[in-house]
N, C-alpha and C positions, 0 to 999 in steps of 0.2 A: 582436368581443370588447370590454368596456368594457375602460376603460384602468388599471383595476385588478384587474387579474385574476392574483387568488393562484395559479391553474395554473402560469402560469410561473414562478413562484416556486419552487413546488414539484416542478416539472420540473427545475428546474438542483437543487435539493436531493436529488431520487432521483439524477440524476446523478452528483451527488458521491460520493455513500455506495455506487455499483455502484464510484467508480475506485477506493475506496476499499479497497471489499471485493477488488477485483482487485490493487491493492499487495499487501495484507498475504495475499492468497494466495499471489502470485508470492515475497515474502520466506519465508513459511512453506516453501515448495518447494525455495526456497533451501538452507533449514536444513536438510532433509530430504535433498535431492541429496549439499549438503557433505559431511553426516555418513554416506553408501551405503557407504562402505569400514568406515567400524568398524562399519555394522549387519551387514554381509557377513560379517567377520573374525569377529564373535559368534556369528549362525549358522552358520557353516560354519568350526570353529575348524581343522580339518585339513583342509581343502581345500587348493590349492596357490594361493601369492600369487599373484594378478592384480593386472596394473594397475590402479588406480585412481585415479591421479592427475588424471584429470580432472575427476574427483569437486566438488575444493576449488574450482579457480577457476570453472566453470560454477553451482556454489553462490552463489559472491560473486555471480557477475553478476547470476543470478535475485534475491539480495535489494537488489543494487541497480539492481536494473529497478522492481521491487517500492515501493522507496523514491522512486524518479524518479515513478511514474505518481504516488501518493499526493500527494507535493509538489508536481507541477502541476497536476493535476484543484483542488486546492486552492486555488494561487494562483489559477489560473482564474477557481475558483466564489467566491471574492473577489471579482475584479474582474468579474466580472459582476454581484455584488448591490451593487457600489458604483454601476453606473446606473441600479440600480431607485430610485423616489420612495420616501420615506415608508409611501405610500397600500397599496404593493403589496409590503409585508410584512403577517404576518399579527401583531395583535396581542397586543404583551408578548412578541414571540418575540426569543430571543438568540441570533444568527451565531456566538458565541465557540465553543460545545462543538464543530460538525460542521468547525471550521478546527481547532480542537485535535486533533480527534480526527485529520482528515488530516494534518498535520503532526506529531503522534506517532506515525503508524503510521512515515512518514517517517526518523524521527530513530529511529524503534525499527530499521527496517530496515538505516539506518547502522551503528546500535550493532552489531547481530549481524553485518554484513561485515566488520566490523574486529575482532571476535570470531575469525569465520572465519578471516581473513588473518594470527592469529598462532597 
């Protein structure tokens, strides 16, 4: 392979944007999990209480699993394109969006555990 070969480039870049998509999946499940008992409690308004306490904290966890993978696939994919040269970007392209966007899904996933948690 010559020694500027945009593939790998763009291999670490699909990379990112799959942990990406698997954060903000995992935080979306999150959200989804936390909130099982009041979608329960709606549809089935006379049913008899069950438990669902576990609902809350398995929620948090999922979005901050959700928020962990997002912020190191990130850092990661950072520090890996800081040992590519020059040569082996592709040209006029800017790293800043696919770090923002990981590290938003990140701090989004935060936001909503702490949402959760009161």
């Amino acid at each position: 392979m010559p020694e500027n070969d945009p593939r790998v480039f763009f291999a670490a870049e699909r990379t990112l944007l799959a942990w990406i998509r698997t954060g903000l999946g995992l935080v979306g499940m999150g959200f989804v999990v936390a909130k099982f008992g009041l979608f329960f409690r709606v549809v089935h308004p006379n049913a008899p209480h069950t438990d669902q306490s576990w609902a809350g904290p398995i929620g948090i966890a999922l979005a901050l699993l959700g928020a962990l993978a997002s912020a190191s696939a990130t850092w990661q994919h950072h520090r890996f394109c800081r040992t590519l040269s020059a040569n082996d970007f592709p040209r006029a392209y800017f790293l800043v969006p696919g770090l923002l966007l990981g590290f938003g899904v990140a701090v989004a996933g935060l936001v909503l555990a702490m949402v959760l948690l009161v």
